[in-house]
PATORTOR-941172 format. One line per field, with one value per residue (C-alpha): x, y, z; residue number from 0. Coordinates in pm, 1 decimal. Example, Ala and Ser with C-alpha at 12.3 -4.5 7.8 and 13.67 -1.06 7.14 Angstrom:
! PATORTOR-941172
x = [1230.0, 1367.0]
y = [-450.0, -106.0]
z = [780.0, 714.0]
nr = [0, 1]
//
This chain:
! PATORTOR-941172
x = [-5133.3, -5193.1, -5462.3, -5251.9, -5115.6, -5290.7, -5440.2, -5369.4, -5598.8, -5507.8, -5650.6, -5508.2, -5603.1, -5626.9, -5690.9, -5995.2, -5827.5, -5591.4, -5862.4, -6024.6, -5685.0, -5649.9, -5998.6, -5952.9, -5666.7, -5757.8, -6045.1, -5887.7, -5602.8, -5848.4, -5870.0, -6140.7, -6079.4, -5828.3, -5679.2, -5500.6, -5446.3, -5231.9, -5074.0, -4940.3, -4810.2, -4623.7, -4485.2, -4388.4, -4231.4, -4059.6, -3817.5, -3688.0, -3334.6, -3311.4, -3560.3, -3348.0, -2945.4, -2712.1, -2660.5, -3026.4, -3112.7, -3339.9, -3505.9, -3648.4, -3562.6, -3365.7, -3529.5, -3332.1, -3413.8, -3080.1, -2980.4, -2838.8, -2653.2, -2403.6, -2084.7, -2009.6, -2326.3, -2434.4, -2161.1, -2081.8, -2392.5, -2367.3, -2024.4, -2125.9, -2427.4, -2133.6, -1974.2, -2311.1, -2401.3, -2418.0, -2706.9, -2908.8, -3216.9, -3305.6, -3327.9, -3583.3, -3457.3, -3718.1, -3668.9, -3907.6, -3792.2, -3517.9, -3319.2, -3423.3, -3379.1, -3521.1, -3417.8, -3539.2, -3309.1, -3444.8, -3213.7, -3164.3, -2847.5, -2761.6, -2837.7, -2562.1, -2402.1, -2781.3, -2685.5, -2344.6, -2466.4, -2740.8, -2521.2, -2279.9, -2571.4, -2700.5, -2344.2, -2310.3, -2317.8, -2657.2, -2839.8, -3159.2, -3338.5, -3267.8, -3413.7, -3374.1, -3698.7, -3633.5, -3849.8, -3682.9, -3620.7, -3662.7, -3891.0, -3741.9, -3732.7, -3852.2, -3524.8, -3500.8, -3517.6, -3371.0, -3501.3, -3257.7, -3310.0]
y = [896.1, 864.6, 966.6, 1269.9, 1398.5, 1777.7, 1835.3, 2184.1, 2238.2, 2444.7, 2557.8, 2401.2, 2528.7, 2288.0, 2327.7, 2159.2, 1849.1, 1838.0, 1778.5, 1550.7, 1297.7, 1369.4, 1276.0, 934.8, 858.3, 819.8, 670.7, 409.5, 392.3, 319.6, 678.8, 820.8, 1159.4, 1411.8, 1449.2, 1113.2, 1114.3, 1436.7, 1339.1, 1056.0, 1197.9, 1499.7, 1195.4, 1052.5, 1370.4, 1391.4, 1064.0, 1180.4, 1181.9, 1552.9, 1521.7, 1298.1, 1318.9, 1081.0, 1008.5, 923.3, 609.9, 442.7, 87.3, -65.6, -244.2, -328.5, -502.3, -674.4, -894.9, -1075.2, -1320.7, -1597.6, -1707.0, -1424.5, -1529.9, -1547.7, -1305.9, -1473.8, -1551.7, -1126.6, -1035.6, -1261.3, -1137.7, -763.0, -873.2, -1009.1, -694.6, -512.4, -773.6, -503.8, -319.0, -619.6, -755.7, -1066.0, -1162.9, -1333.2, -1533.6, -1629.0, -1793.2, -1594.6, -1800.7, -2013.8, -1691.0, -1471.7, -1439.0, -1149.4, -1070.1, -873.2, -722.7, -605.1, -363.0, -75.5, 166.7, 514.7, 619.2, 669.0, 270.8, 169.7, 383.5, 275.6, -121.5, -23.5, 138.7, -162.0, -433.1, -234.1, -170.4, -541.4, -691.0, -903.7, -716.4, -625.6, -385.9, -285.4, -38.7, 141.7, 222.7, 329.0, 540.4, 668.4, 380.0, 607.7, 906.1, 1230.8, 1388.7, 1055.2, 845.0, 529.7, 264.4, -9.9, -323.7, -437.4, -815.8]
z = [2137.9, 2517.4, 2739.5, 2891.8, 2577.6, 2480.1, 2179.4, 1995.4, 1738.8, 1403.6, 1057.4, 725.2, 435.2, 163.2, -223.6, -330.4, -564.8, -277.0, -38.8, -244.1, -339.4, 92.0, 159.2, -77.4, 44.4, 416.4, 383.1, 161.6, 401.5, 704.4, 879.0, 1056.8, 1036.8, 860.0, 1223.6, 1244.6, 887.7, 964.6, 1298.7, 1071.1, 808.7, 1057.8, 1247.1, 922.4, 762.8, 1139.7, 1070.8, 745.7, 729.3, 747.1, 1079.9, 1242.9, 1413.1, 1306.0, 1735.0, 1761.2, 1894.1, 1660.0, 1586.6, 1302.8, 990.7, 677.6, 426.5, 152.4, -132.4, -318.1, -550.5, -380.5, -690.2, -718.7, -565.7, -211.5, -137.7, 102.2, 311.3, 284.1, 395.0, 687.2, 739.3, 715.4, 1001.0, 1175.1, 1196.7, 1324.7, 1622.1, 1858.6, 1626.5, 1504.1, 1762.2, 1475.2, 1114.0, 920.1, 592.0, 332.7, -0.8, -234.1, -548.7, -662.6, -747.3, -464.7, -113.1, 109.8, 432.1, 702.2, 968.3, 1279.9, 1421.0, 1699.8, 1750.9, 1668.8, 1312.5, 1209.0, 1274.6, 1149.3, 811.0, 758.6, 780.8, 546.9, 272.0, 347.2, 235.4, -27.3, -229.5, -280.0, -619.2, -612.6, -388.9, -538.5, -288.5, 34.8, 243.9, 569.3, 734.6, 1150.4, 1427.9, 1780.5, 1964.8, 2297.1, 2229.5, 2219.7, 2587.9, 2745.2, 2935.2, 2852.0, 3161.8, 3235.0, 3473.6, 3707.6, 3648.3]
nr = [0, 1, 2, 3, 4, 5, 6, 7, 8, 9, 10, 11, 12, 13, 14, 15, 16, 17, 18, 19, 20, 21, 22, 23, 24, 25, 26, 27, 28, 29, 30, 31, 32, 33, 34, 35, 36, 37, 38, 39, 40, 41, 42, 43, 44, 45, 46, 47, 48, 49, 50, 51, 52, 53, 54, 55, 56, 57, 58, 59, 60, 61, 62, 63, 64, 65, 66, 67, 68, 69, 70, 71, 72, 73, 74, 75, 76, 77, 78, 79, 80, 81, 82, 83, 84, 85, 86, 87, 88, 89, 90, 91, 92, 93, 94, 95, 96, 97, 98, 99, 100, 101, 102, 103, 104, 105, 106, 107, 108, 109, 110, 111, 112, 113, 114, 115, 116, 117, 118, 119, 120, 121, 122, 123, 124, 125, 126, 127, 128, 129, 130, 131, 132, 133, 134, 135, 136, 137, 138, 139, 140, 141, 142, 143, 144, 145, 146, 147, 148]
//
């Protein structure tokens, strides 16, 4: 949150076990207050799916762990990545095991494109896990600029 930003302040009404699993879980998650706790979570809540249009330019990443072993995977997966140049920044490839490979894609586009390249990784026979996670790339109401370099 920036200097500038106002603050509105608000009641929440909590029921007591509530408050206490809250309470436990902030301070075990590093809070120092409910406040940020809560701005989190709203922010959170805010880049669901159903929070979110599928034209909304977004960044972030897909995470995918794979067997390796499982014919032609790999060279799919790279071809699907082909495919989605325009919305991938970088990848990281680690070997976890002699089995396993995870990958993480670091990607920015509309939702929608990010979507369709995530349901295209995670349909493939061999892939173990994969996961979308994205925030706005530009925040909503704010332009985005670009340098002239």
């Amino acid at each position: 949150m920036g200097e500038k930003d106002e603050l509105t302040r608000f009641g929440v009404s909590f029921p007591a076990a509530l408050i206490e699993q809250f309470d436990r879980y902030i301070a075990e998650q590093g809070y120092r207050n409910r406040s940020e706790a809560i701005r989190d979570l709203a922010r959170k809540a805010l880049l669901e799916p159903s929070g979110l249009h599928s034209d909304d330019l977004v960044a972030g990443t897909i995470v995918l762990v794979y067997d390796h072993h499982v014919s032609e995977l790999p060279l799919l997966l790279m071809d699907i990545q082909h495919h989605h140049h325009h919305d991938i920044i970088s990848t990281m490839h680690v070997h976890l095991n002699h089995d396993q490979c995870l990958e993480v894609i670091a990607v920015k586009g509309a939702l929608n494109s990010l979507r369709k390249l995530h349901q295209q990784i995670q349909v493939q026979k061999g892939v173990i896990y994969a996961e979308l996670s994205v925030t706005y790339a530009v925040s909503p109401g704010v332009e985005e600029h670009h340098s002239d370099l």
